[in-house]
C-alpha positions as CSV (number, residue, x, y, z in Angstrom):
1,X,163.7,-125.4,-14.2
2,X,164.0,-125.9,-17.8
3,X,166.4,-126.4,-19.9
4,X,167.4,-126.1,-23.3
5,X,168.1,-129.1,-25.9
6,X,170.8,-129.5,-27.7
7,X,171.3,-129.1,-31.2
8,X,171.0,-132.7,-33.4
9,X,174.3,-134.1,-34.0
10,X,176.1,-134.5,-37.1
11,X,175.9,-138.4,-38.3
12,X,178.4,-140.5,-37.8
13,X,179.8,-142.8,-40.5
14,X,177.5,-145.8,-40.9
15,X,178.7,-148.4,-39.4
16,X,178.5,-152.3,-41.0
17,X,175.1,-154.0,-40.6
18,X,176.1,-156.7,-38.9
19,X,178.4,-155.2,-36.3
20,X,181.1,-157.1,-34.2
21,X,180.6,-157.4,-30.2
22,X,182.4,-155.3,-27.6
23,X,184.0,-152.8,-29.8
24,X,185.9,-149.7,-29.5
25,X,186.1,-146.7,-31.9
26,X,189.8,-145.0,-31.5
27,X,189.4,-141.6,-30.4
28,X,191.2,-139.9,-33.6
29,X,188.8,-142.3,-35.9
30,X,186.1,-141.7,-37.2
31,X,183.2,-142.7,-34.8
32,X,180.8,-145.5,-36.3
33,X,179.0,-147.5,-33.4
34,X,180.8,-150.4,-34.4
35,X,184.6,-150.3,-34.9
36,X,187.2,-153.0,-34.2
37,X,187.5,-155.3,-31.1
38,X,188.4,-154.1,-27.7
39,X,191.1,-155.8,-26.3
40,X,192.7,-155.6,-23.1
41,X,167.5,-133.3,-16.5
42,X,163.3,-130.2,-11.4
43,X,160.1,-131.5,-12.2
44,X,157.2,-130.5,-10.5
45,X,154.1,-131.0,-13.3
46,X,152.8,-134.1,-14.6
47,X,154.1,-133.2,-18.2
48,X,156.5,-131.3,-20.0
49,X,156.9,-130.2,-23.5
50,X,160.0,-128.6,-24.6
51,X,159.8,-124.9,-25.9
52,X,159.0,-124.7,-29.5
53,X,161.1,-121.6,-30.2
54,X,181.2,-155.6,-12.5
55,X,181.2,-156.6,-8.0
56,X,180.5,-160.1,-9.2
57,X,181.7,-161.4,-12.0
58,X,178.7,-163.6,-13.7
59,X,176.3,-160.6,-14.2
60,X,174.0,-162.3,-15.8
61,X,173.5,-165.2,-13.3
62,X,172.7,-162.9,-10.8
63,X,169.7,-164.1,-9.0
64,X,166.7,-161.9,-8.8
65,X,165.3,-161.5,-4.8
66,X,161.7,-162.3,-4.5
67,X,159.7,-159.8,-7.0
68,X,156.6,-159.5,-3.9
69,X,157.2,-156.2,-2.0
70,X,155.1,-155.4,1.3
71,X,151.7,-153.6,0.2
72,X,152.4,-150.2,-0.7
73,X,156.3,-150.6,0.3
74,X,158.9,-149.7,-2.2
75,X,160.8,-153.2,-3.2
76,X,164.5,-151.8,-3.4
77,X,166.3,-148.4,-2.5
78,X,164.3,-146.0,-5.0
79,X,160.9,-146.6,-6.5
80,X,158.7,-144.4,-9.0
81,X,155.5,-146.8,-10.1
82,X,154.2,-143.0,-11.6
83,X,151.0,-143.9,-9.5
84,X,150.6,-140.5,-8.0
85,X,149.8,-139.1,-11.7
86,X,152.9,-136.8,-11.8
87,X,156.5,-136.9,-12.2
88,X,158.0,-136.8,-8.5
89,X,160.0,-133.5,-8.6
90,X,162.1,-134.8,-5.2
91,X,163.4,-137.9,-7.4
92,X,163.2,-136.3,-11.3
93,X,165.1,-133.3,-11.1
94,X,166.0,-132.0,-14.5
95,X,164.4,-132.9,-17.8
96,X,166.5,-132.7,-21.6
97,X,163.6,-132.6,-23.9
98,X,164.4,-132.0,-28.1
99,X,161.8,-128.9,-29.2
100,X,158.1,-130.4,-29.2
101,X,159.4,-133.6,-27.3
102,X,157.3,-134.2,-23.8
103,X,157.2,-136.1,-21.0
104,X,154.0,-137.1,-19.4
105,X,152.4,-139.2,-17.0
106,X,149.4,-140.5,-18.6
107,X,146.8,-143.3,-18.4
108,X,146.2,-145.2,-21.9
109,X,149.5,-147.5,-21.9
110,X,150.1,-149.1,-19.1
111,X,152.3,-152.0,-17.3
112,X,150.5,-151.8,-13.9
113,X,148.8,-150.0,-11.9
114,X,146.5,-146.9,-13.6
115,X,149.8,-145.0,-15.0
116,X,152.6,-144.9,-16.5
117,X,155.2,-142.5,-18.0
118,X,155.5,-141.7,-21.6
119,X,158.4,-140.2,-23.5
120,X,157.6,-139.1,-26.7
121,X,159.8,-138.2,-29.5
122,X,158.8,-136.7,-32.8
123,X,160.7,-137.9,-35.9
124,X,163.8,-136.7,-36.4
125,X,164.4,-135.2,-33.0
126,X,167.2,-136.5,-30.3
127,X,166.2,-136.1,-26.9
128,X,162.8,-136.8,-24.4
129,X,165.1,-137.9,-20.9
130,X,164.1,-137.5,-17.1
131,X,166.8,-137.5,-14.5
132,X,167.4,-138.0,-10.9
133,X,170.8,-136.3,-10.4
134,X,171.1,-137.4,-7.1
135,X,171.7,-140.8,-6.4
136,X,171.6,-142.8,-3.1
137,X,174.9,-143.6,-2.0
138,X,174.1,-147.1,-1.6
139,X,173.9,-147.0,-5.2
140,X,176.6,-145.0,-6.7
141,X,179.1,-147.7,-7.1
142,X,176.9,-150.9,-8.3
143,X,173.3,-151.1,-8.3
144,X,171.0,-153.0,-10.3
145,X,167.4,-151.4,-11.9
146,X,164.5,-153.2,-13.1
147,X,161.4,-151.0,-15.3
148,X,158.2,-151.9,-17.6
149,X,159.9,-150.8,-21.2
150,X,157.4,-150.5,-24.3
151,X,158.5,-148.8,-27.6
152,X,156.7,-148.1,-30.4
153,X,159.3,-147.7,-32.7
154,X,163.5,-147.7,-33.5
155,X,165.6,-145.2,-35.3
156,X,167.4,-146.6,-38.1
157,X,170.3,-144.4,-40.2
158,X,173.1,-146.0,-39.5
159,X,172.0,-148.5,-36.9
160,X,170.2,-146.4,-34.9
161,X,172.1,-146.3,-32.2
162,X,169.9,-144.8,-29.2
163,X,169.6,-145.2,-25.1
164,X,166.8,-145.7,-22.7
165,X,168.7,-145.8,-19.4
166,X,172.3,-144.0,-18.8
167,X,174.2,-143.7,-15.3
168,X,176.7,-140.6,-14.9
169,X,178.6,-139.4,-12.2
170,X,176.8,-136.0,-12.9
171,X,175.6,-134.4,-16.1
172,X,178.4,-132.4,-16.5
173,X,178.9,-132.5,-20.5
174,X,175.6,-133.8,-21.3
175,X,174.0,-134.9,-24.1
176,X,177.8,-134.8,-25.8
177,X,180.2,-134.6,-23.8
178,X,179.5,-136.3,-20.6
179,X,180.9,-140.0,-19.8
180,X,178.1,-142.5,-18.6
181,X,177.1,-146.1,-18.7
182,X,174.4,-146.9,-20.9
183,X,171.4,-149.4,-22.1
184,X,170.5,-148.8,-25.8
185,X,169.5,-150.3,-28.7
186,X,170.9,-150.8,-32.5
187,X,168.6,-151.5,-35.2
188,X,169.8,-154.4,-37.2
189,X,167.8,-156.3,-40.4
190,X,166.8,-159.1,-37.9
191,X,165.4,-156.4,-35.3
192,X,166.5,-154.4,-32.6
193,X,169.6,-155.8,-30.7
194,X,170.9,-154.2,-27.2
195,X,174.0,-151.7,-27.3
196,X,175.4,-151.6,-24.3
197,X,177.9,-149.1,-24.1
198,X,180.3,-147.1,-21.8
199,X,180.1,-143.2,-24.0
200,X,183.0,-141.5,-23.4
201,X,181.8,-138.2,-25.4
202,X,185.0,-136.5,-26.1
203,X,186.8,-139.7,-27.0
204,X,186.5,-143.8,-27.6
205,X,183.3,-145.6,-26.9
206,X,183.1,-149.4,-25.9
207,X,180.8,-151.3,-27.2
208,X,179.1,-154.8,-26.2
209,X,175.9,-155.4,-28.5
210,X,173.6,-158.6,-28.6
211,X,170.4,-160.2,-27.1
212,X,166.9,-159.6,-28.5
213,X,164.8,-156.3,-27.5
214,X,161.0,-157.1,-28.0
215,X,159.0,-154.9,-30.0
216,X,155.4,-153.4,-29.8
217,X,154.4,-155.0,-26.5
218,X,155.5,-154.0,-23.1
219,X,158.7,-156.5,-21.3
220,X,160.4,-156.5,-18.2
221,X,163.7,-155.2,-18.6
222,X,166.7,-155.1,-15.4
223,X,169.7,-153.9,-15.8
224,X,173.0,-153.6,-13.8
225,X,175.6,-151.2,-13.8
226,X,178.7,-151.6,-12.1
227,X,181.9,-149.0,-11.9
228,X,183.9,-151.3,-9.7
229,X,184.9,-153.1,-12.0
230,X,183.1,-151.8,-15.1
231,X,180.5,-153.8,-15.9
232,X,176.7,-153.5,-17.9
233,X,174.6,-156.6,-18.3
234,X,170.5,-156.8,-19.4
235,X,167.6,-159.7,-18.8
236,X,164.6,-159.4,-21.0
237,X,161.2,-160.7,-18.3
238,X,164.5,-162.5,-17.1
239,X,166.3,-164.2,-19.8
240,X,170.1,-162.7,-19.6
241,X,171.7,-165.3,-22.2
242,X,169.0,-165.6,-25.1
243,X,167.2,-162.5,-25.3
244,X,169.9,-160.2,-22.8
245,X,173.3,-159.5,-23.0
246,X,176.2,-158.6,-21.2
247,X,179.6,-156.6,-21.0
248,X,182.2,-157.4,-18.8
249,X,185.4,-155.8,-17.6
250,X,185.1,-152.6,-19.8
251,X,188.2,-151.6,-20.6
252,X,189.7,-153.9,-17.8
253,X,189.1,-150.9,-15.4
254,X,187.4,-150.1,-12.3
255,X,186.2,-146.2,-11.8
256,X,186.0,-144.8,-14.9
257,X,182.7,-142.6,-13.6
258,X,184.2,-142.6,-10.2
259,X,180.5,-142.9,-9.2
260,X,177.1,-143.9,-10.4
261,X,175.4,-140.4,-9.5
262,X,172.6,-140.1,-11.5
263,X,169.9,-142.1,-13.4
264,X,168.4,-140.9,-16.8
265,X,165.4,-142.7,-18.4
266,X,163.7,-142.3,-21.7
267,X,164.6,-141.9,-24.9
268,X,168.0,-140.7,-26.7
269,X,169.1,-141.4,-30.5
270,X,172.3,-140.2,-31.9
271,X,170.7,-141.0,-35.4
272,X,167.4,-139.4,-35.9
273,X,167.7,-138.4,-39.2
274,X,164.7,-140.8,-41.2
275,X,163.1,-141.6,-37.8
276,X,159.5,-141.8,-37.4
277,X,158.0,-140.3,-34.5
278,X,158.6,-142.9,-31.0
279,X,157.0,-143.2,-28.0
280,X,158.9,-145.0,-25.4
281,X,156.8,-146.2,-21.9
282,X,158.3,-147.0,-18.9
283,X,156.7,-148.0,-15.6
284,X,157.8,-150.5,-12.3
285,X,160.9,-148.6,-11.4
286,X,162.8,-149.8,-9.3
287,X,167.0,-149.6,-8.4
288,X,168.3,-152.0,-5.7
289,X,172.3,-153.0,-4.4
290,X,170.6,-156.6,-5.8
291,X,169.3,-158.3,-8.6
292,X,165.2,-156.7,-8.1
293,X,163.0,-159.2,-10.5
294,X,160.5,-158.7,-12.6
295,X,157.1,-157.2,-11.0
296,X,154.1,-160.1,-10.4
């Protein structure tokens, strides 16, 4: 079922260049990406096109598990390699897609394999997202993910700030006003940096930004999200200090989702206003109660 995009959001102050780490923006402040420290979319084609008109508490020396998997067996809890040529509509249920925006499974740019998704975004647009509202329940308190990520391209007005993977306990609210846990990016003079960040939508977000995000070649890239306590840590082909990041005890809460029920993956800016167009690729999916590895 379709369904329709959201109009683009009004910027957002511009936030310094050089922004500090783990930040919070008050909720009666403005709302840069940056602010002071922090103390204490079913799917049943291969393509669509919109229409026109913390557990433990060293996240980042989490040890993967062995990357081999048995032949043609699924690694972790939920796979999606995109090998069957088309978006599984059992595991992608709803798709948020800004007008002209698509979603396809295609065969040029690949990690592995024959195929691999591609999100594409035209310039100045907000939205080209997949989601699997429902996940396992094995998952919906702490689970760690590992894909392929390639992207073409960053926004940059005012940083840029933009996602790739979110967790939500459902997508009530979304794309403005929904809470979620969330791997992005912000575009600083050196290159793009990760923004981790839990989005509160209709108040503060909470900020941890840092590591290294390659660009213009495809990387391995886990992640782990944790809502007991709150928790979000990155490992670029799995580096989690140089190139990675991490941010611990959001907050100093547990449950602020109250579960991890969903997963959303492609491509969201909050600042698309000078943007060129961006095509993000994503392919080796996989989300696990452990640390997955990168693929072979």
């Amino acid at each position: 079922m379709a369904h329709c995009s959201q109009p683009a959001p009004t910027s957002r102050p511009a936030p310094p260049l050089e922004p500090p780490e783990d930040a919070a923006v008050a909720a009666d402040a403005p709302r840069p990406d940056r602010a002071v420290a922090d103390s204490p979319p079913p799917l049943a084609d291969a393509s669509a096109v919109a229409d026109a008109s913390e557990a433990p508490a060293t996240l980042a020396d989490a040890a993967p598990h062995p990357d081999a998997a048995p032949a043609g067996g699924c690694p972790g809890v939920l796979c999606e390699d995109f090998e069957s040529g088309a978006l599984d509509p059992l595991v992608w249920t709803r798709r948020e897609l800004s007008p002209g925006n698509s979603v396809t499974v295609q065969t040029t740019t690949v990690a592995h394999g024959t195929h691999a998704a591609q999100f594409h975004a035209r310039g100045g647009t907000t939205l080209a997202m997949i989601f699997a509202e429902h996940l396992p329940a094995a998952l919906q308190k702490h689970y760690f993910g590992r894909l392929s990520f390639q992207a073409t391209g960053f926004p940059g007005e005012s940083g840029g700030h933009s996602a790739y993977v979110l967790s939500q306990a459902s997508l009530q609210g979304f794309p403005w006003a929904d809470h979620h846990l969330e791997v992005g990016s912000y575009l600083q003079a050196s290159g793009p940096i990760w923004q981790l960040t839990y989005w509160t939508g209709d108040g503060p977000e909470y900020i941890g930004a840092g590591g290294h995000i390659p660009r213009g070649r495809w990387f391995c890239l886990e992640w782990e999200f944790n809502d007991e306590p709150d928790q979000i840590a990155v490992w670029v082909d799995g580096d989690g200090t140089t190139q990675g990041h991490d941010f611990r005890n959001i907050r100093g809460a547990s449950n602020l989702l109250g579960k991890l029920g969903t997963l959303g993956v492609g491509f969201r800016t909050w600042h698309p206003m000078g943007a060129p167009d961006i095509d993000i690729y994503i392919d080796d999916l996989v989300l696990d109660t452990k640390r997955v590895g990168c693929p072979p």
